[in-house]
VMD Tcl script that draws the C-alpha trace (Angstrom):
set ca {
  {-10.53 29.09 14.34}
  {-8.03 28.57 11.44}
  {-8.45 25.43 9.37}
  {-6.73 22.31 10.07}
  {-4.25 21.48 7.28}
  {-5.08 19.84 3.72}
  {-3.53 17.06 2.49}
  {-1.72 16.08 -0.40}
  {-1.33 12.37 -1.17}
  {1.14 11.27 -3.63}
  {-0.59 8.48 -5.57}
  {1.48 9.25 -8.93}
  {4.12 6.82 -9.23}
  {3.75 3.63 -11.89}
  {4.50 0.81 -9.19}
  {6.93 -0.94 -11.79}
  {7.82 -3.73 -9.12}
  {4.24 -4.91 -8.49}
  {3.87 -5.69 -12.40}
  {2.30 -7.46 -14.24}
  {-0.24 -6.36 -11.46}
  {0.16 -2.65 -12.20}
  {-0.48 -2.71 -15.90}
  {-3.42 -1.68 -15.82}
  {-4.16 -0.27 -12.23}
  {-2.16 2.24 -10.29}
  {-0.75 0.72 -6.79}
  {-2.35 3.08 -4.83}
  {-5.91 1.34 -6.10}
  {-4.85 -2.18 -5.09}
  {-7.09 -4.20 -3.73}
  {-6.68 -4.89 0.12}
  {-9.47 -7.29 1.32}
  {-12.14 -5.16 -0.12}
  {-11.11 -1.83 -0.13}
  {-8.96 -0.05 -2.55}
  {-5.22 0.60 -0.29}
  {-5.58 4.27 -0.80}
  {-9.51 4.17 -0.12}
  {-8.07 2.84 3.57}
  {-5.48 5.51 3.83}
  {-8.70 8.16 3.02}
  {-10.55 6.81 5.47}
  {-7.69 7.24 8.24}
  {-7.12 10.80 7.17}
  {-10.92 11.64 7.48}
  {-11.02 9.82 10.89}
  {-8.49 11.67 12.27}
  {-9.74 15.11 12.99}
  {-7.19 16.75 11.99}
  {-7.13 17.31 8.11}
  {-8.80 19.40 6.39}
  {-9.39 18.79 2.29}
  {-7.92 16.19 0.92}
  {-5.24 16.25 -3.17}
  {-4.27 13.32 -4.81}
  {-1.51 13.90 -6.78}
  {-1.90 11.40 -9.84}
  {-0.19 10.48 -12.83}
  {-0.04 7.07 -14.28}
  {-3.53 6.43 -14.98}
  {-5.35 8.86 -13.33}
  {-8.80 7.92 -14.54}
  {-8.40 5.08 -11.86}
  {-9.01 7.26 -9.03}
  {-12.21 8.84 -10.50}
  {-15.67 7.60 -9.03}
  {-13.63 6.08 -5.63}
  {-16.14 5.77 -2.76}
  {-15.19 7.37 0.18}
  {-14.18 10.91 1.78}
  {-14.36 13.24 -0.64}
  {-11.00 14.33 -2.60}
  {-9.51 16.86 -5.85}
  {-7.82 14.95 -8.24}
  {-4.61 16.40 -9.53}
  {-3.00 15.01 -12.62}
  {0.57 16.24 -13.39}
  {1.42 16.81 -17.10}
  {4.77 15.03 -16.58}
  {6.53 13.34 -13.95}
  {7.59 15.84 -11.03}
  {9.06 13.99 -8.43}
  {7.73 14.29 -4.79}
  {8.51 17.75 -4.00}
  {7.47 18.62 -7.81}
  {4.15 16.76 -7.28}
  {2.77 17.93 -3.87}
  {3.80 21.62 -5.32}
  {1.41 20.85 -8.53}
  {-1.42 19.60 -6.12}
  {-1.39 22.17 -3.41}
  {-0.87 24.78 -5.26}
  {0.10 28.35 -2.86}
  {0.01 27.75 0.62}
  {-0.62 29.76 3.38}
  {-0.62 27.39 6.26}
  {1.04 23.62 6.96}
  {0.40 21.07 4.58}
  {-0.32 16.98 5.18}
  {2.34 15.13 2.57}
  {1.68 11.25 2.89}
  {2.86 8.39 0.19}
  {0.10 6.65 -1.23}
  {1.67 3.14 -1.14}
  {2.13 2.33 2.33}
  {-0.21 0.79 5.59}
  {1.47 3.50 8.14}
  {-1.45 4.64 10.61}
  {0.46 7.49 11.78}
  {-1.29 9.14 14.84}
  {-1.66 12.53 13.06}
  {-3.38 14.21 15.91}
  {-0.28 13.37 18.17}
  {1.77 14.54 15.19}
  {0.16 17.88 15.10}
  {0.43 19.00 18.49}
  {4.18 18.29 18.06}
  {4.78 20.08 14.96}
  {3.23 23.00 16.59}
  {4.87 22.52 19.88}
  {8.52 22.27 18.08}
  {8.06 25.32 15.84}
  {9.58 22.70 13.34}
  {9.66 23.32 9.41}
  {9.06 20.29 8.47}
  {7.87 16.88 10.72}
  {8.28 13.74 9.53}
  {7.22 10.37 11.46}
  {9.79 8.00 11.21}
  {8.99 4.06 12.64}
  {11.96 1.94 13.65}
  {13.09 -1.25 12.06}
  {14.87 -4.15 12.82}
  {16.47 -4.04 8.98}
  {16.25 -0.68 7.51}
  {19.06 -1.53 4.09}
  {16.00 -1.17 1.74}
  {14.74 2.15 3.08}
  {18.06 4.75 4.44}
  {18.11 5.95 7.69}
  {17.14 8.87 9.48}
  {19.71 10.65 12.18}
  {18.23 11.88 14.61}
  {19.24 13.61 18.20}
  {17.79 12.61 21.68}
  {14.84 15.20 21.43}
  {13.79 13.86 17.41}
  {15.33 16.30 15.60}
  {16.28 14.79 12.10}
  {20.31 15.87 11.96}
  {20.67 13.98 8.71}
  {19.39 11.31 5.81}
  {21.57 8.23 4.90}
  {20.99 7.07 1.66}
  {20.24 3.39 1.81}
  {23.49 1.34 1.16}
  {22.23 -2.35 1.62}
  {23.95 -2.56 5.16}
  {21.98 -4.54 7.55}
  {20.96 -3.21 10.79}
  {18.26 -1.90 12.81}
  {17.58 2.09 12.58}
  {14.59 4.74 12.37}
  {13.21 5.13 9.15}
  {11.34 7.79 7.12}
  {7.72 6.36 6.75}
  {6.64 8.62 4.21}
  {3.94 11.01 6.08}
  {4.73 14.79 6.40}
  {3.96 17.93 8.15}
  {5.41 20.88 6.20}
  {5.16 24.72 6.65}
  {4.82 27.05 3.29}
  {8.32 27.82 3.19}
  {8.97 24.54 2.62}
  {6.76 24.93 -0.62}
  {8.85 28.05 -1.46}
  {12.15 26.00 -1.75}
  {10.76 23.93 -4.29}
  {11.99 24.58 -7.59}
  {9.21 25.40 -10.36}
  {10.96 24.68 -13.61}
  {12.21 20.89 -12.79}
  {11.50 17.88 -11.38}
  {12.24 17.71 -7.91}
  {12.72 15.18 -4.79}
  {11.66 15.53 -1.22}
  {13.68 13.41 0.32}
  {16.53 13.88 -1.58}
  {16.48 17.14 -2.31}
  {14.62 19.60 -0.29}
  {14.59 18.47 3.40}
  {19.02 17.86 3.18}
  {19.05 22.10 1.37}
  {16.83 22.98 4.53}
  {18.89 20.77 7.05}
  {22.32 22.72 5.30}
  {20.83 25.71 6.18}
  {19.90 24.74 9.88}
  {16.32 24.70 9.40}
  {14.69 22.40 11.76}
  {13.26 19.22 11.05}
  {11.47 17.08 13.68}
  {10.85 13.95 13.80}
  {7.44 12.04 15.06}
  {8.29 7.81 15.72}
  {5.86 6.24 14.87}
  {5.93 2.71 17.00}
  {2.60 0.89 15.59}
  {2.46 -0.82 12.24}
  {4.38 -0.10 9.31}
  {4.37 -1.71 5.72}
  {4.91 -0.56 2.41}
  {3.25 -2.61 -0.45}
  {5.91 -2.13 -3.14}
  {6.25 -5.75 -3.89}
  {3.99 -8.60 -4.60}
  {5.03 -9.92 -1.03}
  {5.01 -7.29 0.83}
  {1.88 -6.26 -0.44}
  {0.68 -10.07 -0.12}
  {1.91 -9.85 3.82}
  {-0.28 -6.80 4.32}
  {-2.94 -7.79 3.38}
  {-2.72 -10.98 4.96}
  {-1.67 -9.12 8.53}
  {-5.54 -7.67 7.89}
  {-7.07 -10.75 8.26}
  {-9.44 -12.32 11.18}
  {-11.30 -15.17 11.18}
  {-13.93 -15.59 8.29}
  {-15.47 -12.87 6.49}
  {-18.20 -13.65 4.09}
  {-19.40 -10.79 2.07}
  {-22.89 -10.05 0.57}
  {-24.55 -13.14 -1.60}
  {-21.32 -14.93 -0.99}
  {-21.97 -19.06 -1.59}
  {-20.37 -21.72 -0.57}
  {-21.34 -25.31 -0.99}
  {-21.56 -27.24 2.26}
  {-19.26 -30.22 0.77}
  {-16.71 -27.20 0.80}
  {-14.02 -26.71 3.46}
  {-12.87 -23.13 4.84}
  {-10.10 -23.12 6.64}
  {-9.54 -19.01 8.62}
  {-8.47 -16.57 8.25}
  {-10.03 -15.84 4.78}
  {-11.90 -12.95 2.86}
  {-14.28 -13.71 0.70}
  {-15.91 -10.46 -1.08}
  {-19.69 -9.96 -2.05}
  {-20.68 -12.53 -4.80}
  {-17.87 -15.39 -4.17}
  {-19.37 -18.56 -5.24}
  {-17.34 -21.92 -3.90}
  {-18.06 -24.85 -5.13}
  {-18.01 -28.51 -3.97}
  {-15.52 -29.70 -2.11}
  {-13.35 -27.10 -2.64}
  {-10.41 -25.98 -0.30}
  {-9.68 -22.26 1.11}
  {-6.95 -22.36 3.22}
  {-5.68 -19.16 5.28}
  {-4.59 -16.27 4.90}
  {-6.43 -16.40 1.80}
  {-8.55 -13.55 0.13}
  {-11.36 -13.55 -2.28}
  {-12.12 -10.35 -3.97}
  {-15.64 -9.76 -5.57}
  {-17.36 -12.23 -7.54}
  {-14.54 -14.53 -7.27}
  {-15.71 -18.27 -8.64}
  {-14.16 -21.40 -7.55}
  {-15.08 -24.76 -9.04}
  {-15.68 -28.26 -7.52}
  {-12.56 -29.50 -5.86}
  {-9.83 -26.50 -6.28}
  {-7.32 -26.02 -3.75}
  {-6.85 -22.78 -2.43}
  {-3.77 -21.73 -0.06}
  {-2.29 -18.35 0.93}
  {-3.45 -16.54 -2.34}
  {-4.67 -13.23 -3.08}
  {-7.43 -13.14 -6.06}
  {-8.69 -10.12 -6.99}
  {-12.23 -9.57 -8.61}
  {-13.62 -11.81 -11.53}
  {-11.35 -14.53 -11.04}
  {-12.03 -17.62 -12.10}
  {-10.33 -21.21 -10.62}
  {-11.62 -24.25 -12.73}
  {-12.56 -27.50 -11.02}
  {-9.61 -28.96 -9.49}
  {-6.83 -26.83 -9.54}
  {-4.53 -25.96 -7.37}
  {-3.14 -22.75 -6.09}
  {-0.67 -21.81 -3.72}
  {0.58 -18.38 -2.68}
  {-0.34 -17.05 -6.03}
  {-1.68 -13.64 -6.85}
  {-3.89 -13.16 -9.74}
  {-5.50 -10.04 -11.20}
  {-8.75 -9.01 -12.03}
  {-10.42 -11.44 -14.39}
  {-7.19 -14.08 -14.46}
  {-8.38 -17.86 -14.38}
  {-6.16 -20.75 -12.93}
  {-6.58 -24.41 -13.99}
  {-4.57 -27.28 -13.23}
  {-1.58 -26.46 -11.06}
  {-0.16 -23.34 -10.60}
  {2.71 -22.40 -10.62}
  {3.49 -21.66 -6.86}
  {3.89 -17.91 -6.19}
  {2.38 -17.17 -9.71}
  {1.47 -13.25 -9.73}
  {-0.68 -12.86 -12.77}
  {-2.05 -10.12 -14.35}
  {-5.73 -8.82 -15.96}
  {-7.25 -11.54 -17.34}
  {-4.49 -13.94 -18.31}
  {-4.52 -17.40 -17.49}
  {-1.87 -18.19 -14.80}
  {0.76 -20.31 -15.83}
  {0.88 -24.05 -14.51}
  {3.66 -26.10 -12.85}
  {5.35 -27.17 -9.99}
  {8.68 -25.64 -10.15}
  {8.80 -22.44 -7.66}
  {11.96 -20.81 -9.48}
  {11.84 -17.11 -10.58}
  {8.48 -16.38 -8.80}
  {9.60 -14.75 -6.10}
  {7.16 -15.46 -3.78}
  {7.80 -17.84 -1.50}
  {8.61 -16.33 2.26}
  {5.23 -17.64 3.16}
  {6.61 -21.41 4.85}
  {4.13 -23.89 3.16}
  {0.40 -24.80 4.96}
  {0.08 -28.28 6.39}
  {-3.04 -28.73 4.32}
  {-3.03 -31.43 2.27}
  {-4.52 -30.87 -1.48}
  {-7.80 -32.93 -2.47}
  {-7.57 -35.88 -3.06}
  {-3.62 -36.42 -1.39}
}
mol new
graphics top color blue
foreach p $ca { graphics top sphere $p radius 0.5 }
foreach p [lrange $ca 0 end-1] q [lrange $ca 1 end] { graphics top cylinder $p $q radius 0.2 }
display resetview
């Protein structure tokens, strides 16, 4: 029985929009209520019974990746930037059989068994699964005939409009390898899928109609990990004092402590060992591990790094980065975060 395909995630890239966040972690190992994003999107590939080993192709801080719990993986870490095609090249290295391709920055549980059977069915090239959207501006559009085969890309152009999308998980046969040039850096999507569609190669499409969401920017990241949430979840040696007031859905990770009468208002996450003092206010925020809020302040869809600390009020929508303190105010302007309508929870003490 011949193997069933590696994989070859692209985990490389230096996730400039999620700064300050990304300074010092690459997306791919952003938190998402208590598990790393590309620790889930390991998990799904080893669940689905049809992958075989499993590349990351890394880059910007590589040494991230190292001692992730999970399914096991090779780490490949490119000398230089080589774009997407240049990348999954570098990580597979020669081919003889189809090869997984998946971005390492989105929530896209593509069924890849389903997938299979219709890359193989096709005789396609190259599969891609595509999801519609009711606005597709930020992403392009794919063109696609009444049977799925891809015809062409459009760039994206910023016109409004609802269209079927590339969402960034692949199915590719060695030749596809073979047109990727060795002595540059080279794109995918820009490059090597339109040469093969010039040259009537066939690409198929797979739609994809479950959820879809890329975590590129501090809210759509912030929505993702907020469309995770159910209910309460209270991790291992979490405390919380019973003057306190939770308020679902919320995450709270192993070793949380909550103090009195403090406020967590949903969607809300806690990473590990997340501290909250007497009387802080809590609402639509993601915190990530070591954080620490001081008695009485007051947070509100705010994002804060790994070791940050918030006292008095923050600045609304506040993303702040390993260990800073986050900045305090009430003016909203320049953060950037506020699609989230505010909570009907009043603040202590109001």
């Amino acid at each position: 029985m011949q193997p069933f395909p590696a994989a070859v995630v692209l985990v490389g890239g230096e996730g400039l929009r999620l700064r300050p966040l990304t300074r010092t972690l690459p997306k791919p190992m952003i938190p998402v209520a208590g598990r790393p994003l590309i620790g889930r999107l390991l998990d799904h590939l080893a669940a689905s019974g049809v992958v075989g080993s499993i590349h990351l192709a890394s880059g910007y801080r590589a040494e991230a990746f190292e001692g992730l719990e999970g399914p096991p993986f090779h780490l490949a870490c490119e000398p230089s930037p080589q774009g997407t095609a240049g990348a999954v090249a570098f990580a597979a290295g020669p081919a003889s059989g189809p090869l997984w391709v998946l971005n390492g920055d989105a929530l896209v549980p593509v069924d890849l068994a389903a997938m299979f059977e219709v890359h193989r069915r096709t005789g396609a090239l190259a599969t891609l699964a595509s999801v519609r959207l009711q606005d597709c501006a930020r992403y392009g559009r794919l063109e696609v005939d009444p049977e799925g085969r891809l015809l062409a890309f459009r760039e994206k152009d910023d016109t409004p409009g609802a269209g079927w999308v590339n969402a960034g998980v692949y199915l590719l046969e060695p030749e596809v390898l073979g047109a990727i040039p060795p002595e540059r850096p080279c794109s995918l999507e820009r490059e090597v899928f339109p040469v093969l569609l010039s040259r009537g190669a066939r690409l198929q499409t797979f739609p994809h109609r479950g959820y879809f969401r890329d975590l590129g920017t501090p809210e759509s990241y912030r929505q993702a990990v907020f469309d995770l949430l159910e209910g309460i979840h209270l991790g291992v040696g979490v405390e919380v004092d019973p003057s306190a007031r939770l308020s679902p859905p919320l995450y709270l990770g192993p070793g949380c402590r909550v103090g009195p009468r403090a406020r967590l208002v949903g969607p809300s996450v806690l990473e590990d060992r997340v501290q909250v003092g007497a009387g802080a206010f809590i609402d639509s925020s993601i915190l990530w591990e070591d954080c620490r809020v001081e008695e009485g302040a007051v947070l509100r869809q705010a994002i804060l790094g790994r070791g940050a600390r918030a006292r008095g009020r923050v600045v609304p929508g506040a993303v702040v980065g390993f260990a800073c303190d986050a900045p305090q105010g009430r003016n909203p302007r320049g953060s950037g975060l506020n699609s989230l309508p505010p909570s009907r929870e009043k603040e202590p003490g109001t």
